[in-house]
C-alpha positions as CSV (number, residue, x, y, z in Angstrom):
1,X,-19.8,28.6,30.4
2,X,-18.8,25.6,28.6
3,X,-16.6,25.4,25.9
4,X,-18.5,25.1,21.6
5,X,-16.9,22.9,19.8
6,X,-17.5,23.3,15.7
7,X,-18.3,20.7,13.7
8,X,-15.4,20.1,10.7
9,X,-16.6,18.2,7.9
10,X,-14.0,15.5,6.9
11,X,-12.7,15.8,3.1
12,X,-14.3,12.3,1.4
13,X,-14.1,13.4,-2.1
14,X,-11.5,10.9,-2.7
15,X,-13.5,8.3,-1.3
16,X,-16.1,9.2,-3.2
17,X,-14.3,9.2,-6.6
18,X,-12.2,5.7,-5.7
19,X,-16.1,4.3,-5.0
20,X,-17.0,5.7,-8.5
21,X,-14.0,4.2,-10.1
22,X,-14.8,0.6,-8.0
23,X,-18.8,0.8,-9.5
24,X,-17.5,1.9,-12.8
25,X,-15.1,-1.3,-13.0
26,X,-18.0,-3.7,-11.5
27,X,-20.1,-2.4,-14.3
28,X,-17.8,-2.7,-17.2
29,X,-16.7,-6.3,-15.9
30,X,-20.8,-7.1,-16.1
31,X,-21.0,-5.9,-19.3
32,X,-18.1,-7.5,-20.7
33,X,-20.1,-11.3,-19.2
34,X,-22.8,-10.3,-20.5
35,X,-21.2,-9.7,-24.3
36,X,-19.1,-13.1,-23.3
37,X,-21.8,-15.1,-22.8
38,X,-24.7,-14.1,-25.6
39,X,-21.2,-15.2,-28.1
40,X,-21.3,-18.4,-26.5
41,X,-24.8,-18.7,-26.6
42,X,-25.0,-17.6,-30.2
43,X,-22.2,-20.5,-30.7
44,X,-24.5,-22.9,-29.1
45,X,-27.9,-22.3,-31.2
46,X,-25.7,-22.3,-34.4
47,X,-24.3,-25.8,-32.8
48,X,-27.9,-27.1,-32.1
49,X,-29.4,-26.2,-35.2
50,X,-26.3,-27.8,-37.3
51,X,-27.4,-30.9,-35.0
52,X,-30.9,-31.0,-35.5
53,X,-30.5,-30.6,-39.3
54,X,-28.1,-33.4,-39.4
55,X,-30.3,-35.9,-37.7
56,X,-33.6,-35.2,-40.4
């Protein structure tokens, strides 16, 4: 009769909560851009209208 092997389920959970932390960082880094660049954008609408009401 041949020998069953079982099945042992390897223990990921710390994979699994180092991939969290990885997304979690990735997501924090976009949102950080994302405040970055509407300031700069902001900056650069403020600049444009000071232009264009300087040249009428």
């Amino acid at each position: 009769m041949p020998e069953t092997t079982t099945f042992v389920t390897p223990e990921t959970a710390d994979y699994l909560w180092l991939g969290v932390a990885v997304i979690a960082l990735i997501m924090g880094l976009l949102i950080a851009s994302y405040f970055t660049r509407a300031s700069s954008l902001r900056s650069d609408l403020e600049m444009l209208d000071r232009l264009e009401n300087d040249t009428d």
